[in-house]
C-alpha positions in Angstrom: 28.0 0.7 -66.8 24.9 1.9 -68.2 25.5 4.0 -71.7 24.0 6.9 -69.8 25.9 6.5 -67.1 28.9 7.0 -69.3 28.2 9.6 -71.0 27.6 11.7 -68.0 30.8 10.3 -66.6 32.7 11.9 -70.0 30.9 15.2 -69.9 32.2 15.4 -65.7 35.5 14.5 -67.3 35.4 17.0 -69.8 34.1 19.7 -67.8 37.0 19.6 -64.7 39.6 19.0 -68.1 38.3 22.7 -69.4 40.0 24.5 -65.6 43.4 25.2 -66.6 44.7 24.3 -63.3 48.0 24.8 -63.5 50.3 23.7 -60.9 52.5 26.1 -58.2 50.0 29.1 -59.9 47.1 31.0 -58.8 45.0 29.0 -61.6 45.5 25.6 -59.9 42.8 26.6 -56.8 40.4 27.4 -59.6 39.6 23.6 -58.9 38.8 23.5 -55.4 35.0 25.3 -55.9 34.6 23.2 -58.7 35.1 19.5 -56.8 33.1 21.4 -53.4 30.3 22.4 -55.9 30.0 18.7 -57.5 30.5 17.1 -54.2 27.5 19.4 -52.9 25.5 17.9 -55.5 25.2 14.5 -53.9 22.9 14.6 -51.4 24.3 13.0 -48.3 26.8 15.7 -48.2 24.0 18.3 -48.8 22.8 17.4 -45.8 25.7 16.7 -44.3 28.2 19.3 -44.9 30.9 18.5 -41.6 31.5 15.9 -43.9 33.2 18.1 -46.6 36.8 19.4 -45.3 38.9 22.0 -46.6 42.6 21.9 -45.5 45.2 24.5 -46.4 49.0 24.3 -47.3 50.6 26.0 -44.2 52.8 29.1 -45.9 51.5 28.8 -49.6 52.0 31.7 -51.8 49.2 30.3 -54.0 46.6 29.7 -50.8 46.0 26.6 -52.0 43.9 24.1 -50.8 42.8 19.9 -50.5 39.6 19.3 -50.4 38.3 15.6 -49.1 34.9 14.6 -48.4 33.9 11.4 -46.2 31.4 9.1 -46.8 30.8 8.1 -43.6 27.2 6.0 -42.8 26.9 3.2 -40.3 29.1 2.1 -37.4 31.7 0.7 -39.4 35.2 1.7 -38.8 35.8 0.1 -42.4 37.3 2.9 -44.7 39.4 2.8 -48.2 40.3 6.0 -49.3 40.5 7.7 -52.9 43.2 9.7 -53.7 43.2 11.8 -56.8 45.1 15.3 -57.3 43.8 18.3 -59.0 47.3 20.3 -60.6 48.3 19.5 -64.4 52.1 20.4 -65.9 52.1 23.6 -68.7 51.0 23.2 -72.0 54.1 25.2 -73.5 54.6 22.3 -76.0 51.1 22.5 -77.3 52.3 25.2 -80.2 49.5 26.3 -82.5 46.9 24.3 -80.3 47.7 26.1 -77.1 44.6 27.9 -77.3 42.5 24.6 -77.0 44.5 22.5 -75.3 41.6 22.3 -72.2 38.9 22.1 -74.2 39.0 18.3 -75.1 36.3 18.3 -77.8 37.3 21.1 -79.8 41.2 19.9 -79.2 40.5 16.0 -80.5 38.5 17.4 -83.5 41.2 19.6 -84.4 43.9 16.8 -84.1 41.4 14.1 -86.3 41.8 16.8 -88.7 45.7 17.6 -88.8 47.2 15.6 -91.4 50.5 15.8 -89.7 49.3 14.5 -86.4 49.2 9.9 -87.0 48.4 8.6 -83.5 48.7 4.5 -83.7 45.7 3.0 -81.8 44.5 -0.3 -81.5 41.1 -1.8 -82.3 38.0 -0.5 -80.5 40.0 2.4 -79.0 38.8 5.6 -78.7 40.5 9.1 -77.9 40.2 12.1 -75.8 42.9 14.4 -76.1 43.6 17.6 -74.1 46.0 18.4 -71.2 44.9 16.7 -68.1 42.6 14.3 -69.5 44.8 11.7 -68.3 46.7 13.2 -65.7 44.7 13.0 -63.8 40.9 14.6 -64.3 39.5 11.2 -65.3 40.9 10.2 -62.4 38.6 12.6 -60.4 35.7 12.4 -62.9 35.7 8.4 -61.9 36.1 8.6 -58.1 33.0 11.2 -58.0 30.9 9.3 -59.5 31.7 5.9 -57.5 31.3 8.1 -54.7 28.2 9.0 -55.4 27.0 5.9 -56.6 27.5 4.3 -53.0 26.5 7.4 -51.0 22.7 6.8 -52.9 22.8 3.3 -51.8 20.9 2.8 -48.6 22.6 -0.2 -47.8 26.2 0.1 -48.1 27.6 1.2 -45.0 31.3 1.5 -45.1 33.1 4.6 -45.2 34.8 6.1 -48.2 37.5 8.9 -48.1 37.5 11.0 -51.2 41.0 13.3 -51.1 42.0 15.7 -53.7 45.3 17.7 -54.0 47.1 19.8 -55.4 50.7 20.3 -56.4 51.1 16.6 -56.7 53.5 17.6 -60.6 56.0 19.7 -58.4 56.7 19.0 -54.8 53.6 17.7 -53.2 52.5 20.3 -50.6 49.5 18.8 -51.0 49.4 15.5 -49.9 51.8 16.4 -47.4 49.5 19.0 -45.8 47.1 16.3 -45.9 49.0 13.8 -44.2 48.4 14.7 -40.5 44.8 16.0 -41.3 44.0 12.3 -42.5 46.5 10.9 -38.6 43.7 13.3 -37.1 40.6 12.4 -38.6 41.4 8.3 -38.1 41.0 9.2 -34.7 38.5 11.5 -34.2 36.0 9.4 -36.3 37.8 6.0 -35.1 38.1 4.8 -38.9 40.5 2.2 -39.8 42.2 2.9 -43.1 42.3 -0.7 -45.3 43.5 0.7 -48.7 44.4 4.0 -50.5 43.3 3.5 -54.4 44.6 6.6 -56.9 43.7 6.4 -61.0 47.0 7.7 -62.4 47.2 7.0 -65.9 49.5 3.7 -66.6 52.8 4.4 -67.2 54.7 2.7 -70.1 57.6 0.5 -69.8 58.9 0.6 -73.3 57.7 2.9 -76.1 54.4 1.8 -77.7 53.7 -0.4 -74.3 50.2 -0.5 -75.0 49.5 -2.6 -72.2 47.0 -2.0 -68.7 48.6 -2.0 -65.0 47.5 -2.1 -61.9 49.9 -1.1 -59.8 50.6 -2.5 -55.7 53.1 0.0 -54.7 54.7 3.2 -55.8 58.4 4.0 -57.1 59.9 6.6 -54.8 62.4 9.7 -55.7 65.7 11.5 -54.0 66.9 14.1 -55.3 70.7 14.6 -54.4 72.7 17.7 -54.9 76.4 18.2 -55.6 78.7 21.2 -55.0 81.5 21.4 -56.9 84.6 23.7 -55.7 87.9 24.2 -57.7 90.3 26.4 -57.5 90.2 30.1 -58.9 92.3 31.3 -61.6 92.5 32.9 -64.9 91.6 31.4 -68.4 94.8 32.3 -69.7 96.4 30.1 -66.6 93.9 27.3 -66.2 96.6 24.7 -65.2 96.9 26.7 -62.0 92.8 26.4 -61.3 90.7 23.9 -61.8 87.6 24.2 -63.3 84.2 23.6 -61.0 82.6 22.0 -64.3 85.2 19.5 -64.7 84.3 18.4 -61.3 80.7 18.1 -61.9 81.2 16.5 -65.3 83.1 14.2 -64.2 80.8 13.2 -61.3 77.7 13.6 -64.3 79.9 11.1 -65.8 79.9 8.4 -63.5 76.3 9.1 -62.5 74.7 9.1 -65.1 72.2 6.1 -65.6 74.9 4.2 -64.0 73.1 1.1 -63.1 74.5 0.6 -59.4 72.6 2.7 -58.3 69.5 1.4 -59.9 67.1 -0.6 -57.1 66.4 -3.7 -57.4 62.9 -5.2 -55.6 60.5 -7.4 -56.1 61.3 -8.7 -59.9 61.1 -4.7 -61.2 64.6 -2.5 -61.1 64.2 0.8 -61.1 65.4 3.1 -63.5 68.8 4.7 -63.1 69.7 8.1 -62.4 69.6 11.4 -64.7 70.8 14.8 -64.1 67.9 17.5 -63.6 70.2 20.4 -63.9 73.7 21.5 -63.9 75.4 24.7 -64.4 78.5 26.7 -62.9 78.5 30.0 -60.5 79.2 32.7 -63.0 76.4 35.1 -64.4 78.5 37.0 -66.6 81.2 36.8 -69.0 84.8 37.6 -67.5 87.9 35.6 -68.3 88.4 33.9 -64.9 87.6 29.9 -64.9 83.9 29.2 -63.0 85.4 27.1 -60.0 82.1 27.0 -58.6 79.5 24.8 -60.0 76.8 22.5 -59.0 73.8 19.6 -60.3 71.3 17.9 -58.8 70.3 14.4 -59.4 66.9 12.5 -59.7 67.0 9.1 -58.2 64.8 6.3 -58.2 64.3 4.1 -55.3 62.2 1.1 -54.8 64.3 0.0 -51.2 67.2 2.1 -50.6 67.3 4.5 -47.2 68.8 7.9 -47.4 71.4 7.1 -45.3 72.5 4.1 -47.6 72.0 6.2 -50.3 74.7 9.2 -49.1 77.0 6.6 -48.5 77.0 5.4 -52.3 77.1 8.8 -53.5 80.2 10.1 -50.8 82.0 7.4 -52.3 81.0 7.7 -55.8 82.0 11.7 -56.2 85.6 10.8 -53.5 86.5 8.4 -56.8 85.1 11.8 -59.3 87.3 13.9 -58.2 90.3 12.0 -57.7 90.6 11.5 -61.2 89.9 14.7 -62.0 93.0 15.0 -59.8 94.8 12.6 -61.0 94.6 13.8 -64.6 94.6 17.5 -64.3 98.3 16.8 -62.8 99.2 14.4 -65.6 98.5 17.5 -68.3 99.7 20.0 -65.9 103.5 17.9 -66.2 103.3 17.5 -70.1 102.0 21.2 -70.4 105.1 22.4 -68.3 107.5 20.2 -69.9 106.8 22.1 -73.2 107.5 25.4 -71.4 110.5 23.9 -70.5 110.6 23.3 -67.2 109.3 20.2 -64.8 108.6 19.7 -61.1 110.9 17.4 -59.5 109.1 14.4 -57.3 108.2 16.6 -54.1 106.6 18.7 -56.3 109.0 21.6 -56.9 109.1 24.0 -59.9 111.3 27.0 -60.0 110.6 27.2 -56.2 107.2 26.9 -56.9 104.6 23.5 -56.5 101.9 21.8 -55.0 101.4 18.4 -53.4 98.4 17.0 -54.0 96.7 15.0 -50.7 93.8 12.3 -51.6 92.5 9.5 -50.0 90.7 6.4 -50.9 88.3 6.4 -54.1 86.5 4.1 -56.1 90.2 3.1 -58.0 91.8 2.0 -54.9 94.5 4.7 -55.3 95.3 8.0 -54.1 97.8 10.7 -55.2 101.1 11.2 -53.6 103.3 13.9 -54.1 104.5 12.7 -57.2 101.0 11.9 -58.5 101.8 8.0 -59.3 99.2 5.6 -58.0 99.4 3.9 -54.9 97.0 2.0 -53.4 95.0 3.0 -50.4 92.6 0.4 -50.1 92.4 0.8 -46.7 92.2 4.3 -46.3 88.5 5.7 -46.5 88.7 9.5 -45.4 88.7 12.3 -47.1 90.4 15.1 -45.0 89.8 18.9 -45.7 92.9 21.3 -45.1 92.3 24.8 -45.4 93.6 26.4 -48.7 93.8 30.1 -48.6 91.6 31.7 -51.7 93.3 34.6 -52.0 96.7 33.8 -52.8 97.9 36.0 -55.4 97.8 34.6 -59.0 100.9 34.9 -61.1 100.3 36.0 -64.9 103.3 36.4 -66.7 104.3 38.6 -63.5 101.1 40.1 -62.7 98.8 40.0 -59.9 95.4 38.9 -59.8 94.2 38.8 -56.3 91.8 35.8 -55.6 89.1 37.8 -53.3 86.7 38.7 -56.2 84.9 35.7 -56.6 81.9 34.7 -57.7 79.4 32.4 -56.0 76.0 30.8 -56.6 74.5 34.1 -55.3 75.2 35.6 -58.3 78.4 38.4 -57.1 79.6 39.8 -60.5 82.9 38.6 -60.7 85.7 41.7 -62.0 89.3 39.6 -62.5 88.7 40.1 -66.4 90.0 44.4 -65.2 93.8 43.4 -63.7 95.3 41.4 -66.8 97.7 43.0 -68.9 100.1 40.3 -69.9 100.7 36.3 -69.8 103.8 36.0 -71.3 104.4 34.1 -74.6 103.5 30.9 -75.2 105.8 29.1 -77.0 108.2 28.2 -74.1 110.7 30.4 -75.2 109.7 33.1 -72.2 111.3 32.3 -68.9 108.1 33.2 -67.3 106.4 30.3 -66.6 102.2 30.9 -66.2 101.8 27.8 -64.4 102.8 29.5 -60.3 100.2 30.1 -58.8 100.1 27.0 -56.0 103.3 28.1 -54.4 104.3 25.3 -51.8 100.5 24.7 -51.1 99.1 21.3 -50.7 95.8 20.2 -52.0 94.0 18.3 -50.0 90.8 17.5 -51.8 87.3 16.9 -49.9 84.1 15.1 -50.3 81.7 16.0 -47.2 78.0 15.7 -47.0 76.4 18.9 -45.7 75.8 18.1 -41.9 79.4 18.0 -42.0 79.9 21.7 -43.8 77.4 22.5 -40.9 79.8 21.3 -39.2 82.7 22.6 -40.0 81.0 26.2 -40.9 80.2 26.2 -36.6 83.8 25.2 -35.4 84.9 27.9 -37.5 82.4 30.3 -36.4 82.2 28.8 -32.9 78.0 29.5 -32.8 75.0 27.6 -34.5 74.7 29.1 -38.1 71.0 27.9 -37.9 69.7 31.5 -37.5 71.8 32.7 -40.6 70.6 30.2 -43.2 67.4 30.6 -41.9 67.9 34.3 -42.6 69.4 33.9 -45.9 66.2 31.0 -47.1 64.0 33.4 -46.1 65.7 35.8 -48.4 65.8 34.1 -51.7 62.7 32.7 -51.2 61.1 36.4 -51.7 63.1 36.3 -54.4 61.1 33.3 -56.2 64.2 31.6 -55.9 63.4 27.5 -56.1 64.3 25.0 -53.3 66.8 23.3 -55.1 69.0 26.6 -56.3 68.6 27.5 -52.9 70.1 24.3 -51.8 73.3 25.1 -53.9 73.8 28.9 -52.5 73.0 28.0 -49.2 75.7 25.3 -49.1 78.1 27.9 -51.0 77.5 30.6 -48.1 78.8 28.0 -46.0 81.1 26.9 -47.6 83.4 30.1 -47.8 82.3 30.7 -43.5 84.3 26.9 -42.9 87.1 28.4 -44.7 87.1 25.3 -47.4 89.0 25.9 -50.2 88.8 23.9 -53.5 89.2 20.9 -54.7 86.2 19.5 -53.2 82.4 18.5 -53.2 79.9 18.8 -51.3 76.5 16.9 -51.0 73.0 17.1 -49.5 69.4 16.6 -50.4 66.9 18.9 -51.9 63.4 18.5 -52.2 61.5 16.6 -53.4 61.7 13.2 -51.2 59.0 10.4 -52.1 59.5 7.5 -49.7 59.0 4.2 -52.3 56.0 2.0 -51.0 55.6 -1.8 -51.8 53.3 -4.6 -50.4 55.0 -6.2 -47.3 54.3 -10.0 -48.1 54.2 -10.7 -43.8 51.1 -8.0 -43.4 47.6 -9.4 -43.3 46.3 -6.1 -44.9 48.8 -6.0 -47.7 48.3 -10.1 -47.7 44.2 -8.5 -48.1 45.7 -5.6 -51.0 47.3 -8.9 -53.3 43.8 -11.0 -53.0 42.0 -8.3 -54.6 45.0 -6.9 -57.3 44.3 -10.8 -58.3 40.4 -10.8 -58.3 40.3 -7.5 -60.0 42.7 -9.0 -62.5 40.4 -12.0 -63.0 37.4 -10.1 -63.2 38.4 -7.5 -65.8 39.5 -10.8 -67.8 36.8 -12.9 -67.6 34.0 -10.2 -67.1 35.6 -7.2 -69.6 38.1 -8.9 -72.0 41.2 -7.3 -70.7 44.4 -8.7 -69.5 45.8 -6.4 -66.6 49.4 -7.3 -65.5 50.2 -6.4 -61.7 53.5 -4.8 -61.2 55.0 -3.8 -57.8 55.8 0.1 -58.3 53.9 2.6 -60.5 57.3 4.1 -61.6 55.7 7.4 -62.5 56.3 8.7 -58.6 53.2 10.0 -56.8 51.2 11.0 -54.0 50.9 7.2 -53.0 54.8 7.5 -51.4 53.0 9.5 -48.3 51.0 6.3 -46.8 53.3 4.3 -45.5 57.2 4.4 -44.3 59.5 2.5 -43.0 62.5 3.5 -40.4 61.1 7.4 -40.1 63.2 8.0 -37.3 66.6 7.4 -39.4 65.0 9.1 -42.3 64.3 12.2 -40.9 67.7 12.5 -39.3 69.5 12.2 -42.5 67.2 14.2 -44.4 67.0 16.7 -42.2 70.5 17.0 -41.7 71.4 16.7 -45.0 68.4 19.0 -47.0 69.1 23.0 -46.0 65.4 23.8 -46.5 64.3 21.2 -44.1 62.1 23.0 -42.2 62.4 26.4 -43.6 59.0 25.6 -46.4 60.1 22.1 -47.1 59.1 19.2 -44.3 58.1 16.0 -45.0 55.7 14.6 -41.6 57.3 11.7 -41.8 55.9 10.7 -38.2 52.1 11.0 -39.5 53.2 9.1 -43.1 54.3 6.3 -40.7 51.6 6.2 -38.5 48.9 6.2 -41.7 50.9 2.7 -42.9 48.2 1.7 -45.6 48.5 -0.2 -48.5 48.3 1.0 -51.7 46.6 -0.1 -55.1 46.4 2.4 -58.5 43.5 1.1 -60.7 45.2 2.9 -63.8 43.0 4.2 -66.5 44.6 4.2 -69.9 46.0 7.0 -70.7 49.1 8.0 -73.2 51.6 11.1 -73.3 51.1 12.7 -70.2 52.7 15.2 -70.3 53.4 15.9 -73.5 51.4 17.4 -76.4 49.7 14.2 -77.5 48.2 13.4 -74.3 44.8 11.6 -74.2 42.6 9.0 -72.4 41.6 5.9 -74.4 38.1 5.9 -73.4 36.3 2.4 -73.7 38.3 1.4 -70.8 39.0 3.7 -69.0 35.5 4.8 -68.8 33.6 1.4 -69.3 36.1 -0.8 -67.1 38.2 1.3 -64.6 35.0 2.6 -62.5 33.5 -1.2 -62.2 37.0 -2.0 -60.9 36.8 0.9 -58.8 33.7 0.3 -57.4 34.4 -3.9 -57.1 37.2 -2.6 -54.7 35.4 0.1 -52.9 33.1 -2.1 -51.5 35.6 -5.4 -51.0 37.9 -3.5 -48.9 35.0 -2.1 -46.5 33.3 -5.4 -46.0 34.0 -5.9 -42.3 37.2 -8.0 -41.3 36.2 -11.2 -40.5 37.7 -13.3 -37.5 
């Protein structure tokens, strides 16, 4: 490129980096007038405004908006489209420099000057700092100006899509709004999609990875939620409840980057799970135990179905909480044997036990009623036997009763009033604290929530369908996100089956990014690889840079929404497993499948996104990413020969 023509490409970069569009706020459409007004500016679409589109995010708070513009000259059904999106994450991190975090030359100045801020660079790089530079308004800067490159040429007569979106850093209402506009407009203007190219930054595999990707697929996401339920009690009883945060810790504990459950595809494996958020039911401080509690999980997937995927994690959270099981009753024993007294084998105390019911877990063993091991190996189910929740409580002879609970909807809970006494403690007192589960067996669940659905109609003998709908539409006036909702939606439930603790539940919430990947039997992806490889030789032998090709860009993005496989089976699961499906939250997973394009990311260099430090190294990304861009543009609309 021309030095002129990179200099205006930097100014365009710095002037859509100066919008503070921040995503899911009223700030982010800020963009949308911007990208019309510089689209307006090229002259084909001057004179040819049907060109320019404007589709809205059905039910949006914010109103906002994606905005795509085709290039569309000749007969040619030929079309590659360029996907870019407009929102950028908060700048909360940026401290003292909050104030000029979007204004990248005042921001990179004041950074060159900060003797506390070292950045290591290598030679001949250069810097622009300032949120979004990276992620992703070069990105758009780059795509314009291709775009408007090819729309002045007279002879190129292929047809280029140019799509920008928001929300793409939350839950991508925008690409997914998009999705059945882009189903409609192949149609109507009988285009043939041959690629979808995006200019995320690259994403680092290491710490100070310093080097450039391109990138033929895209790393998808689940995110899988867990309800924990215990069993009530006081804090000065606890061995007669069980703790809802010892059940989630304990399924945290086994989750947790545990590699099983980390893809494998392709040569690349996919980073292992992590916990999002996790917290129990109470909102205020009372001396009863939370026996509620909940997390939610992100996981990775480069090739693994929903459906597989619940599977995995049913059996994961059975083998959770039977250990939980198993070793709450092995302290419960000791604890009782220093008081004095012990349960016989059937479980007997005084008149007073439990029996504890489990099935099959990842040990091999369930509990039986004198809590040794025994192997079950062949025994998968987990049953779910009513337990009442408001037995009485026994507190050195007095009563607590069980009905004042509190739930993820945030009901104050009052046990802390009704205690007076627990008895001494040093096993001399014959009143044992330990009697609460008189005679009751335990019969600990692990359901996924179509089957609380389930179980909530049997027992209310009606489709609940209209009440969660009713309650969503509640907490979502309430600003309430998706994925809490998920959690007291499945708690609402919960007490309308009648399940008492222990048990889990688990669902889906969204986000849901369906991983994409070259199939090695399609001509067009065969078509994709041929040019990831020429670009690859070109930016050697032409620029001096080594690119290395990697299957998934594991950053997750917009790119997940082109392609999918099996979206029959996937919607069932997801949609009978996610309690906002459909209520603000549906993926068009019919459309996505129909689209079925291959995908390339022509990365520009970029570091930190996301954090304070982010910045665009700009002699490449500037100088090398739009002739790569443009090289690709124009490959992938050359008619299809033979």
């Amino acid at each position: 490129m021309k030095e002129a023509d990179i200099s205006s490409l930097k100014n365009l970069l710095v002037e859509l980096a100066r919008i503070p569009s921040f995503s899911n706020t009223e700030q982010e459409g800020a963009m949308v007038p911007k990208i019309l007004e510089k689209l307006k500016n090229i002259p084909f679409f001057n004179n040819n405004p049907e060109y320019l589109y404007s589709w809205k995010i059905p039910n949006d708070s914010y109103q906002r908006k994606a905005v795509a513009a085709l290039l569309h000259k000749g007969s040619s059904p030929e079309t590659v489209i360029l996907l870019n999106h407009y929102d950028v994450v908060d700048i909360d991190d940026y401290e003292k420099y909050k104030d000029i975090a979007f204004d990248p030359e005042k921001i990179t100045q004041a950074y060159a000057a900060d003797p506390q801020i070292t950045i290591p660079r290598e030679e001949n790089e250069e810097y622009l700092f300032g949120r979004g530079v990276a992620d992703m308004k070069a990105g758009i800067a780059i795509q314009l100006t291709i775009l408007e490159k090819l729309a002045a040429e007279e002879n190129f007569t292929g047809n280029i899509l140019f799509l920008s979106v928001p929300d793409e850093e939350t839950s991508s209402r925008g690409m997914l709004a998009a999705a059945p506009k882009l189903a409609e407009l192949k149609t109507q203007m009988n285009l043939n999609y041959r690629a979808v190219f995006n200019c995320e930054p690259v994403f680092p595999r290491f710490p100070g990875d310093r080097e450039k990707y391109l990138y033929t697929g895209s790393m998808g996401k689940s995110v899988a939620f867990f309800y924990g339920r215990g069993l009530e009690t006081h804090a000065g009883d606890s061995l007669s409840g069980l703790n809802g945060n010892l059940i989630i810790a304990s399924l945290i504990n086994k989750l947790e980057n545990n590699l099983a459950f980390s893809d494998m595809a392709q040569g690349y494996k996919a980073p292992p799970p992590t916990c999002l958020k996790a917290r129990d039911a109470k909102e205020y401080y009372s001396a009863k135990i939370p026996h509620i509690a909940g997390c939610y999980y992100n996981i990775c997937l480069l090739k693994t179905p929903p459906k597989k995927l619940l599977g995995k994690l049913k059996n994961l959270a059975s083998g959770a909480l039977q250990e939980v099981l198993a070793d709450w009753y092995d302290i419960r024993q000791e604890y009782l044997q220093y008081q004095g007294v012990e349960e016989d084998g059937a479980g007997n105390q005084a008149g007073d036990g439990f029996e504890i019911s489990g099935e099959r877990n990842d040990s091999g063993y369930k509990l039986n009623l004198s809590g040794e091991k025994v192997d079950c190996s062949n025994d998968m189910n987990l049953n779910a036997e009513k337990f009442n929740d408001s037995d009485e409580v026994n507190l050195g002879g007095e009563k607590v009763n069980g009905d004042d609970e509190e739930d993820f909807n945030g009901e104050k809970d009052n046990s802390n009033e009704v205690v007076d006494s627990i008895g001494d403690l040093d096993g001399s007192d014959e009143k044992i604290m330990s009697r609460s589960l008189k005679n009751k067996v335990l019969s600990p669940w692990v359901i996924s929530y179509q089957e609380l659905i389930k179980k909530a109609e049997d027992e209310q003998e009606e489709d609940i369908s209209e009440l969660t709908a009713d309650l969503i539409n509640k907490l979502k006036k309430k600003n309430i996100e998706d994925q809490e909702i998920c959690l007291q939606i499945t708690d609402e439930l919960t007490n309308i089956a009648g399940l008492s603790g222990p048990g889990i539940v688990i669902g889906f919430t969204p986000p849901y990014y369906p991983p994409v990947k070259l199939q090695s039997e399609s001509t067009a992806d065969k078509k994709m690889w041929e040019l990831a490889k020429k670009l690859q030789s070109s930016c050697k032998n032409e620029h001096g840079h080594y690119i290395e090709i990697l299957p998934f860009f594991p950053g997750i993005s917009d790119l997940s929404y082109f392609r999918l496989t099996d979206s029959a089976e996937t919607e069932e699961v997801l949609a009978g497993n996610m309690p906002v499906w459909g209520e603000g939250y549906k993926l068009p997973l019919q459309e996505i499948a129909e689209l079925d394009i291959p995908v390339l990311n022509i990365s520009v260099q970029g570091y930190d996104a996301h954090k304070k430090l982010e910045r665009l190294e700009l002699n490449y990304s500037l100088k090398v990413v739009p002739q790569l861009l443009e090289y690709a543009c124009r490959e992938m609309t050359q008619p299809i020969m033979g």
